[in-house]
Every structure is written in structure tokens, then in C-alpha cells.
N, CA, C and O atoms as a GROMACS GRO file, in nm:
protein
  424
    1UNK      N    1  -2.028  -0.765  -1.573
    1UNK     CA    2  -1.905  -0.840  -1.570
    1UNK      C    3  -1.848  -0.841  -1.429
    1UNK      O    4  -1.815  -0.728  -1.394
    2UNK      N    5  -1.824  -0.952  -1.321
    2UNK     CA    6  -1.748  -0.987  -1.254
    2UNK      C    7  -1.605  -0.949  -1.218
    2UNK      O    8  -1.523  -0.991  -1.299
    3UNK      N    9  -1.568  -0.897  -1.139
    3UNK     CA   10  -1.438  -0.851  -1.106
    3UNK      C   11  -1.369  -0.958  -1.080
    3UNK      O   12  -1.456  -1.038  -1.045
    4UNK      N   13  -1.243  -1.026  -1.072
    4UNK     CA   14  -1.176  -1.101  -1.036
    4UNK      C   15  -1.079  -1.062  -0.950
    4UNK      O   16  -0.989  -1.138  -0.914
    5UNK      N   17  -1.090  -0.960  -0.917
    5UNK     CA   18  -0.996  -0.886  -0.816
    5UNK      C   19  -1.016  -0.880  -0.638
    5UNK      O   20  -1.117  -0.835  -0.585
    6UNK      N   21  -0.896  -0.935  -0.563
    6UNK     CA   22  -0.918  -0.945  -0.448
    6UNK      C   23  -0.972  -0.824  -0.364
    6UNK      O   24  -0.913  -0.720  -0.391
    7UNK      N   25  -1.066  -0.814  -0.273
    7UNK     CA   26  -1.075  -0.705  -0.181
    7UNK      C   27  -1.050  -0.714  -0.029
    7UNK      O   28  -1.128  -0.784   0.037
    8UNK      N   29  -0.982  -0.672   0.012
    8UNK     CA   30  -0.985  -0.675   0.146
    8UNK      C   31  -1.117  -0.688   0.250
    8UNK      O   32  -1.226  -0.637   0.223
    9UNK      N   33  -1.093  -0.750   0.348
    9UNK     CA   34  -1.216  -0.812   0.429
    9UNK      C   35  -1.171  -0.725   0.531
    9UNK      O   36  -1.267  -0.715   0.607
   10UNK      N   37  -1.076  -0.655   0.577
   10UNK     CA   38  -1.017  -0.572   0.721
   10UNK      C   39  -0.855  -0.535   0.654
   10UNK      O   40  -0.783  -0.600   0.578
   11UNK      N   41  -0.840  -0.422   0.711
   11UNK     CA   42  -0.740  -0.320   0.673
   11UNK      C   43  -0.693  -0.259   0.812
   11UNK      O   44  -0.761  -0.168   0.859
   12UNK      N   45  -0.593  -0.300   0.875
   12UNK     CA   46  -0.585  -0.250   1.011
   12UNK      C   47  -0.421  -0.168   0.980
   12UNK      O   48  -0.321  -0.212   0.922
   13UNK      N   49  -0.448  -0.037   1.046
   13UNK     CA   50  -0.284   0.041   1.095
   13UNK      C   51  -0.219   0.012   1.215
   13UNK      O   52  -0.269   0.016   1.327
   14UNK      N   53  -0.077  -0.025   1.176
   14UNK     CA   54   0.016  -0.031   1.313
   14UNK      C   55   0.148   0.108   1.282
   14UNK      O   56   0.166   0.181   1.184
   15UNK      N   57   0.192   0.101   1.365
   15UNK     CA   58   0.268   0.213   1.392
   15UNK      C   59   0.392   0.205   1.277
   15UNK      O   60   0.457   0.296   1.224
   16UNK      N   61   0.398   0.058   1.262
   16UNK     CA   62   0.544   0.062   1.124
   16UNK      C   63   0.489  -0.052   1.038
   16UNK      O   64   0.563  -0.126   0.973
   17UNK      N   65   0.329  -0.067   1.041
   17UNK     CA   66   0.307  -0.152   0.949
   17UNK      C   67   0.164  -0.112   0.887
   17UNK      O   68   0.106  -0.022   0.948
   18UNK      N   69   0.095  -0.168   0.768
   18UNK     CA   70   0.014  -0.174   0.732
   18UNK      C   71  -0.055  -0.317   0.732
   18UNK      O   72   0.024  -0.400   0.686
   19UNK      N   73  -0.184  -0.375   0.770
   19UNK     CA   74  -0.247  -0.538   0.809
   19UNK      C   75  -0.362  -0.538   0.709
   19UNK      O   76  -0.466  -0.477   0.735
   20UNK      N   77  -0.344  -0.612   0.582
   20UNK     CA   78  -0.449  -0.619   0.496
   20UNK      C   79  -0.467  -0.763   0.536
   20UNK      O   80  -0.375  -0.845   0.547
   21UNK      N   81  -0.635  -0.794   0.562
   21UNK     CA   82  -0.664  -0.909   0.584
   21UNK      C   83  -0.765  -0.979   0.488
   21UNK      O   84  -0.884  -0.952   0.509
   22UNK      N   85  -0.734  -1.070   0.380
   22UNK     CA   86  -0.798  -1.081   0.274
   22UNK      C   87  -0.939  -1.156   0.305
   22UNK      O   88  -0.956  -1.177   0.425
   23UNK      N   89  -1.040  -1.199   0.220
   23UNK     CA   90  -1.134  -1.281   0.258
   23UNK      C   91  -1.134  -1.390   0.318
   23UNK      O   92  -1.205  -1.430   0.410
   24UNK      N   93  -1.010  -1.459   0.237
   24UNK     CA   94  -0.973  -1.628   0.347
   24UNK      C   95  -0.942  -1.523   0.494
   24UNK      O   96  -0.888  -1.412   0.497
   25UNK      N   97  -0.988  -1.591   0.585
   25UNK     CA   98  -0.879  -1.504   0.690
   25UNK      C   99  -0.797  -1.538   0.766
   25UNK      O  100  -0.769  -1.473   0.867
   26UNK      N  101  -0.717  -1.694   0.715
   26UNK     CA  102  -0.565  -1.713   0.774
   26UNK      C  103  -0.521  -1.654   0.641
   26UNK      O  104  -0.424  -1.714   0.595
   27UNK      N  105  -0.565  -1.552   0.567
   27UNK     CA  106  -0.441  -1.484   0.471
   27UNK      C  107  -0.461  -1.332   0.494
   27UNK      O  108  -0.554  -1.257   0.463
   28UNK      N  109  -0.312  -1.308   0.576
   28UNK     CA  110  -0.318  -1.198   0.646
   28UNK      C  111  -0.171  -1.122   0.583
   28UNK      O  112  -0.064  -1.165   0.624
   29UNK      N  113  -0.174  -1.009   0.484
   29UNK     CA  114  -0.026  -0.933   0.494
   29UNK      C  115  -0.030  -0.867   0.571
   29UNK      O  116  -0.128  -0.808   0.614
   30UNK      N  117   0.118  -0.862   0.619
   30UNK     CA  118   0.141  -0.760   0.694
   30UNK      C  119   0.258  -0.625   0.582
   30UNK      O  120   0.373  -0.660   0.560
   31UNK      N  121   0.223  -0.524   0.541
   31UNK     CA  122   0.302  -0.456   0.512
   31UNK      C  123   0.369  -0.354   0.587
   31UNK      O  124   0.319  -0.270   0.662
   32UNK      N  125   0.536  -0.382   0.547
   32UNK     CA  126   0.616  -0.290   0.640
   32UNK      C  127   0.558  -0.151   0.594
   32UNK      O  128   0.490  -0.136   0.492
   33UNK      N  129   0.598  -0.042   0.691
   33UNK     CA  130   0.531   0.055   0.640
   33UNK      C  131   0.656   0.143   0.534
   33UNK      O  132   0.642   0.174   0.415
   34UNK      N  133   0.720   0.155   0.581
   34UNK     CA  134   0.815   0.227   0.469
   34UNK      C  135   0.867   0.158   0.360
   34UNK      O  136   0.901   0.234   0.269
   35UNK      N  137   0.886   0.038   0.338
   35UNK     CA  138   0.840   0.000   0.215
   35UNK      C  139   0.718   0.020   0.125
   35UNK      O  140   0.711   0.039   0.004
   36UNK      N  141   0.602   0.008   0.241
   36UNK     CA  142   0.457   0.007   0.156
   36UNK      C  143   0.506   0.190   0.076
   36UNK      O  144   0.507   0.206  -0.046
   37UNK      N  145   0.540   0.304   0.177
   37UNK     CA  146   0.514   0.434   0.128
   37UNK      C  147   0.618   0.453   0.029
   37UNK      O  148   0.596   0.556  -0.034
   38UNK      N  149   0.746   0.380  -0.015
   38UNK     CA  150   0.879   0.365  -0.145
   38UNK      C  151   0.821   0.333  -0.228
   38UNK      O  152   0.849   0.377  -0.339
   39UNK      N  153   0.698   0.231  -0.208
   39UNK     CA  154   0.628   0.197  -0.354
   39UNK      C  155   0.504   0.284  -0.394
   39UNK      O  156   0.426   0.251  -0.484
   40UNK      N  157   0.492   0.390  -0.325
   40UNK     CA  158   0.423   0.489  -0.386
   40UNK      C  159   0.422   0.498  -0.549
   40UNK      O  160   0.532   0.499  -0.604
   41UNK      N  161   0.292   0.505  -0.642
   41UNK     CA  162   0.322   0.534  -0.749
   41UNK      C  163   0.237   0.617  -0.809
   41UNK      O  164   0.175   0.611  -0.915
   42UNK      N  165   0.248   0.723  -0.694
   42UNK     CA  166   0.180   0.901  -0.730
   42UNK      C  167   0.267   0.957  -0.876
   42UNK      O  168   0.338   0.885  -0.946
   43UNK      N  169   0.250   1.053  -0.892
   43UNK     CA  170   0.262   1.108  -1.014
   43UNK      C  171   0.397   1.210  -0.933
   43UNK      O  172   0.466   1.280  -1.006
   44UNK      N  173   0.423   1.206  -0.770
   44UNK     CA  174   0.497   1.309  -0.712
   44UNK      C  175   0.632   1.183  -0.682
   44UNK      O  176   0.745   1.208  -0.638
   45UNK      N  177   0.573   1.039  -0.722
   45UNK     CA  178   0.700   0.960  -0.648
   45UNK      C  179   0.732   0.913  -0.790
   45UNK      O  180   0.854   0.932  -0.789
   46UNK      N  181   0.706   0.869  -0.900
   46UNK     CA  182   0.758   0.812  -1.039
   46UNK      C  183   0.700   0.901  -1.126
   46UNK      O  184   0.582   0.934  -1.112
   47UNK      N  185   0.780   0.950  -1.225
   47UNK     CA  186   0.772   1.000  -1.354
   47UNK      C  187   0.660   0.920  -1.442
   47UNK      O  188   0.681   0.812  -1.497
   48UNK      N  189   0.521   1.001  -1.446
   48UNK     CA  190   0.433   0.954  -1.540
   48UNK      C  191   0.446   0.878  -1.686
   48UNK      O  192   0.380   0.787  -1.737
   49UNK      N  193   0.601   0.982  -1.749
   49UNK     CA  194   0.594   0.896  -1.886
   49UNK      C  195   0.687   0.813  -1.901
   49UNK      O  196   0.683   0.730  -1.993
   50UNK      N  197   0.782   0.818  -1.819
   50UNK     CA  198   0.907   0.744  -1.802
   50UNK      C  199   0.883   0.607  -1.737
   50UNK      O  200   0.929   0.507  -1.791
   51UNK      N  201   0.818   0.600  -1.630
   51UNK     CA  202   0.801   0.529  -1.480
   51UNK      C  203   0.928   0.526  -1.401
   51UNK      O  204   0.959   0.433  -1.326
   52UNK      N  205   1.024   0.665  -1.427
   52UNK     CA  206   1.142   0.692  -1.395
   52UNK      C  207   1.090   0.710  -1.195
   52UNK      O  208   0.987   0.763  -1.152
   53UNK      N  209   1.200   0.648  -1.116
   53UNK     CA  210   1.152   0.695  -0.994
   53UNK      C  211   1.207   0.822  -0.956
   53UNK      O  212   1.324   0.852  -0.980
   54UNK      N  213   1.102   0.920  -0.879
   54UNK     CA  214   1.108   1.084  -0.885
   54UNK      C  215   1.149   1.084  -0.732
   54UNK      O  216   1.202   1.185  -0.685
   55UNK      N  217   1.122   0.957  -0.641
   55UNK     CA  218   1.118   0.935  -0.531
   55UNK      C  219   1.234   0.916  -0.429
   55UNK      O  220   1.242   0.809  -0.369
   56UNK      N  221   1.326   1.020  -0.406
   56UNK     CA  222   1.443   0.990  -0.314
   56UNK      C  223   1.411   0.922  -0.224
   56UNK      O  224   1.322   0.973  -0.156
   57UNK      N  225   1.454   0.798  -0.181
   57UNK     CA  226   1.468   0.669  -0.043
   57UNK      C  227   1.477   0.750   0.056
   57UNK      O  228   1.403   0.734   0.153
   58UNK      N  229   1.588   0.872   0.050
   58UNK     CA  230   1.647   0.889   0.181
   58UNK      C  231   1.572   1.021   0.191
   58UNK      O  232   1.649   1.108   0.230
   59UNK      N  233   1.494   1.050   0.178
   59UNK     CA  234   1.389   1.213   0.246
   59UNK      C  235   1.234   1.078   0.287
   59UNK      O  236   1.119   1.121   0.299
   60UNK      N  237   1.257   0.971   0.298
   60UNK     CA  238   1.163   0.901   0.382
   60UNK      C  239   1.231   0.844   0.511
   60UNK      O  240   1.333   0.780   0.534
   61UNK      N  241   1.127   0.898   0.584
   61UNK     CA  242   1.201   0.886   0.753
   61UNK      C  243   1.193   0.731   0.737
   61UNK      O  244   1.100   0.679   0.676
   62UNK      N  245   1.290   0.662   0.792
   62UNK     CA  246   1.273   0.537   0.856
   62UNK      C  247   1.206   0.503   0.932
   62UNK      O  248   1.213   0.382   0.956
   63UNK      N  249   1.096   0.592   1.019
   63UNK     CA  250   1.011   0.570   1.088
   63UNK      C  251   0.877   0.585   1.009
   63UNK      O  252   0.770   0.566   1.068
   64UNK      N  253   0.880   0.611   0.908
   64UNK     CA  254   0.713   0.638   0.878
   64UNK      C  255   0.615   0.588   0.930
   64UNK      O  256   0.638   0.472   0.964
   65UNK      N  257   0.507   0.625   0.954
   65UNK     CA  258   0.426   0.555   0.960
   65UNK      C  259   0.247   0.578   0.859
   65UNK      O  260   0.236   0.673   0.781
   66UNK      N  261   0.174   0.516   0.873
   66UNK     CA  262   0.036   0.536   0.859
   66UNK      C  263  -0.040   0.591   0.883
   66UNK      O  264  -0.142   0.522   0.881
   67UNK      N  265  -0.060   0.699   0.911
   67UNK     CA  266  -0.173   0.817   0.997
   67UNK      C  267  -0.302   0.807   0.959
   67UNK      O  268  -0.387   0.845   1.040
   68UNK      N  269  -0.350   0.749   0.813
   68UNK     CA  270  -0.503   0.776   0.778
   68UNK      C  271  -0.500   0.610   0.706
   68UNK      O  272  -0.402   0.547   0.665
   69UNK      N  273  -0.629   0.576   0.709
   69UNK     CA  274  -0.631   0.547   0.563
   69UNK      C  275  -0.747   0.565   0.493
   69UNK      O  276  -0.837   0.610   0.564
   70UNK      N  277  -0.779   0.544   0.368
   70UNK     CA  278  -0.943   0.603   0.323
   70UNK      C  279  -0.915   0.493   0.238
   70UNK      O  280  -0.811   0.431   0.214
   71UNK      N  281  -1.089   0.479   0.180
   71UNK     CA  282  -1.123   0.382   0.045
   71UNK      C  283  -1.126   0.499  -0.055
   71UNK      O  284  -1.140   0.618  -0.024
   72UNK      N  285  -1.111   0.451  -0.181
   72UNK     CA  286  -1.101   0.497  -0.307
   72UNK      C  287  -1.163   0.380  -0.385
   72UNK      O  288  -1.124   0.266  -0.410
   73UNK      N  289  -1.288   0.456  -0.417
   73UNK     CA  290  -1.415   0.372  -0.511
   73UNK      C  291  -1.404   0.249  -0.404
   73UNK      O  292  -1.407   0.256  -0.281
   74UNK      N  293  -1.387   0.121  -0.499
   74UNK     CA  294  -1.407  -0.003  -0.458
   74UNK      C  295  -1.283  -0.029  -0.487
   74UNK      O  296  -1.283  -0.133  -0.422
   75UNK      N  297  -1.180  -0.024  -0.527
   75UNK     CA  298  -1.056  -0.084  -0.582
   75UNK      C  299  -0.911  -0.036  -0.499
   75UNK      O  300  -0.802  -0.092  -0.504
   76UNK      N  301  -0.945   0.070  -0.430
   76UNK     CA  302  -0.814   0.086  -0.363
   76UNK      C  303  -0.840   0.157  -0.224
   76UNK      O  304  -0.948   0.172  -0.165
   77UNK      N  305  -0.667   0.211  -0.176
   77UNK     CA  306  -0.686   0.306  -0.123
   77UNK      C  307  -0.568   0.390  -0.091
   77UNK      O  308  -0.455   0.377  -0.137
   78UNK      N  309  -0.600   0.460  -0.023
   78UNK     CA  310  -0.514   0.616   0.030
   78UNK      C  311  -0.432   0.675   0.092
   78UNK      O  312  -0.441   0.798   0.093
   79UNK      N  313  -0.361   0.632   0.143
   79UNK     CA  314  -0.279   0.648   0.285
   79UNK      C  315  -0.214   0.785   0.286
   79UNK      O  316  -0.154   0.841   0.195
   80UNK      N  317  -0.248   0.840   0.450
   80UNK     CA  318  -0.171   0.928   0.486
   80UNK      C  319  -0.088   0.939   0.584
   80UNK      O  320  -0.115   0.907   0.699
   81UNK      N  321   0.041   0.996   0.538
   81UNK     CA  322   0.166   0.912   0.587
   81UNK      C  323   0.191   1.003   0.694
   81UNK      O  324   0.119   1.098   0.725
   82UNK      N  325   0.302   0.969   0.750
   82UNK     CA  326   0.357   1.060   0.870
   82UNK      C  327   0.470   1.200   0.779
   82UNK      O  328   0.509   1.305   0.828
   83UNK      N  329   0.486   1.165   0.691
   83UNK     CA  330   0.549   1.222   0.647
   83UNK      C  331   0.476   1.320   0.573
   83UNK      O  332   0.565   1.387   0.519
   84UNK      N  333   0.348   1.375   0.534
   84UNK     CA  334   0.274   1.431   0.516
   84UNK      C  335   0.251   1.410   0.343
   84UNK      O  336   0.200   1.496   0.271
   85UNK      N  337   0.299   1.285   0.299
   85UNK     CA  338   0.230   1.225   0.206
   85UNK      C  339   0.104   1.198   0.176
   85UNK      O  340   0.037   1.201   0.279
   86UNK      N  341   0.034   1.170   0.073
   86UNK     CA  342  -0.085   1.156   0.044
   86UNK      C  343  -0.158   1.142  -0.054
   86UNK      O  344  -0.280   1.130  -0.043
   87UNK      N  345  -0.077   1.143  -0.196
   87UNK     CA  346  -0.129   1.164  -0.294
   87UNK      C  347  -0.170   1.019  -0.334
   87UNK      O  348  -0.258   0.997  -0.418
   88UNK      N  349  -0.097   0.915  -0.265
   88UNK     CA  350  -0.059   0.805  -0.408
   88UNK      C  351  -0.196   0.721  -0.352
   88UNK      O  352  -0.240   0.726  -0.237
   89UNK      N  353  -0.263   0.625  -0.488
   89UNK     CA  354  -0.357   0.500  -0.471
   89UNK      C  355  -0.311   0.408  -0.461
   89UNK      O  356  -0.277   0.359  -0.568
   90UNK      N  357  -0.281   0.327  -0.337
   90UNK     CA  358  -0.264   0.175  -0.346
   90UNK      C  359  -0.411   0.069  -0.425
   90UNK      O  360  -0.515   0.045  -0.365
   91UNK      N  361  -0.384   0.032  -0.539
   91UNK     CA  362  -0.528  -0.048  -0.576
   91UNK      C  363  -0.534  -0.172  -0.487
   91UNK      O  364  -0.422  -0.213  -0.456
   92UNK      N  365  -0.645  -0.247  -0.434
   92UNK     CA  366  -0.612  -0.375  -0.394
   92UNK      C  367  -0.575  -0.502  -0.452
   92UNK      O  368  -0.540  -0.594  -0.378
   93UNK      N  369  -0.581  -0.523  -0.616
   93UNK     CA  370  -0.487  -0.552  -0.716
   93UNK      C  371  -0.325  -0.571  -0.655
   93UNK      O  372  -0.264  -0.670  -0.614
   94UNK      N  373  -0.280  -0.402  -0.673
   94UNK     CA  374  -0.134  -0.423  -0.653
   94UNK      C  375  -0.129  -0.493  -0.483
   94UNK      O  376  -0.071  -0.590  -0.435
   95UNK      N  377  -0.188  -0.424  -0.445
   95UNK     CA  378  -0.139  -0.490  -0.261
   95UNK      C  379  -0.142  -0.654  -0.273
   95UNK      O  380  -0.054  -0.735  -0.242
   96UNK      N  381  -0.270  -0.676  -0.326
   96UNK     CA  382  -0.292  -0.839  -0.333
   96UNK      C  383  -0.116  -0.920  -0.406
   96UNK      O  384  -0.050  -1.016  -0.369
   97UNK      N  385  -0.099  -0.837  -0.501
   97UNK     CA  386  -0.010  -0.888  -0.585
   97UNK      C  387   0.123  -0.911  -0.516
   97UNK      O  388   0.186  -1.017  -0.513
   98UNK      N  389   0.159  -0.783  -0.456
   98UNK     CA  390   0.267  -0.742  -0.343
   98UNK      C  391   0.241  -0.833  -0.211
   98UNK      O  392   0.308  -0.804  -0.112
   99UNK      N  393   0.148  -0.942  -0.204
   99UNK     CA  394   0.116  -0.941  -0.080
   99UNK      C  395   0.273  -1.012   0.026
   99UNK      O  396   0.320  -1.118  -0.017
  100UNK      N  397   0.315  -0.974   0.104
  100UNK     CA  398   0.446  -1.004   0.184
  100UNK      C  399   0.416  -1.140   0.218
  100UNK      O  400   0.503  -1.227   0.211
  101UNK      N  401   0.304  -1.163   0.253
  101UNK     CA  402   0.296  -1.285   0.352
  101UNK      C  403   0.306  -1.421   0.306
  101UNK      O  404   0.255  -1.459   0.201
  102UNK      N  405   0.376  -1.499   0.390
  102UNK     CA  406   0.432  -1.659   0.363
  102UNK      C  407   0.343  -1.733   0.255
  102UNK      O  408   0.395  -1.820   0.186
  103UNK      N  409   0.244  -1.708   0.244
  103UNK     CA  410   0.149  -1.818   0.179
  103UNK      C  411   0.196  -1.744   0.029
  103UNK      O  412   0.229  -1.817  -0.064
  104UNK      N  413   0.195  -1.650   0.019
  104UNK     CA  414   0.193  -1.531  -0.144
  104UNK      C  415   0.311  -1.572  -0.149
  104UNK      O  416   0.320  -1.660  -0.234
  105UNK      N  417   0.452  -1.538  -0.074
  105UNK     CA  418   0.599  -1.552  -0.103
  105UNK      C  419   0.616  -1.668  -0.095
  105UNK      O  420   0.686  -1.684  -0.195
  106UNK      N  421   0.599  -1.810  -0.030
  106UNK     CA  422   0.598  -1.930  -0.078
  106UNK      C  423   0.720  -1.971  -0.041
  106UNK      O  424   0.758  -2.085  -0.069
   0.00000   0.00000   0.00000
């Protein structure tokens, strides 16, 4: 069975952003970075049975940034933050879905 799910073609770190660059490649997000790390949805940032958020806004520096990133299987990935975060999976699903950029937001 066929996946229908977007994958990233290039994944680049900037200092306050995250650059997922999809297969078309004038479709480029750019994710802010401390937004991308608020939507964490580790088991340490939202309540598993609730989807209550566990995640105080304000113990994330306004500066965060991106320090790592890794693949996870084929479907996501990992980021390690400046803030010494690390747990949560971004899938490329949600990023695709989330994607910021003009063509997605419309």
C-alpha cells in the first residue's frame, strides 16, 4: 500500500527557524522556531489522555532555536532544541499540514 503522505526533499536549520523544502521545490516552509517547539506534542508538553497542554509558553526562551535534527523511520522527525528539549516527533504529515507558507495559507 502506497503512502499518500508528503516527505520532505531538504530540511534545512536557521538560527530562529526551521526550512522544510517539499518535493515541488517552489514549496518551501519556513517554520518559526518557537512556534515549531509550542507545538511540541511529547508526552512532557500535552497530557496523553486529556491532550490537556502540560506545556508552559513562558519557560520557552524566545530565542529558541534548533540545535539537531534527526529522521525518525520514514515519517518524521526530532529536534533538539536549545532549550535542551528533545523528546517530541514532528511527523511530516503534521509539518506538511502546518505548513506556514503562502501557497498552504492561501
Amino acid at each position: 500500500m502506497a503512502s499518500d503522505i508528503a516527505v520532505p526533499a531538504r530540511i534545512r536549520r536557521e538560527d530562529d527557524a526551521l526550512v522544510v523544502t517539499w518535493s515541488d521545490p517552489d514549496h518551501v516552509g519556513r517554520f518559526e522556531a518557537r512556534s515549531l517547539r509550542l507545538a511540541c506534542r511529547c508526552a512532557a508538553c500535552v497530557d496523553e489522555m486529556s491532550g490537556r497542554p502540560l506545556l508552559d509558553p513562558a519557560t520557552v526562551p524566545l530565542d529558541v532555536s534548533p540545535e539537531g535534527v534527526e529522521l525518525v523511520g520514514g515519517y518524521g522527525i526530532r529536534i533538539r532544541w536549545s532549550d535542551g528539549h528533545s523528546a517530541g516527533i514532528y511527523t511530516f504529515e503534521k509539518l506538511r499540514q502546518d505548513c506556514p507558507c503562502p501557497r498552504c495559507r492561501g
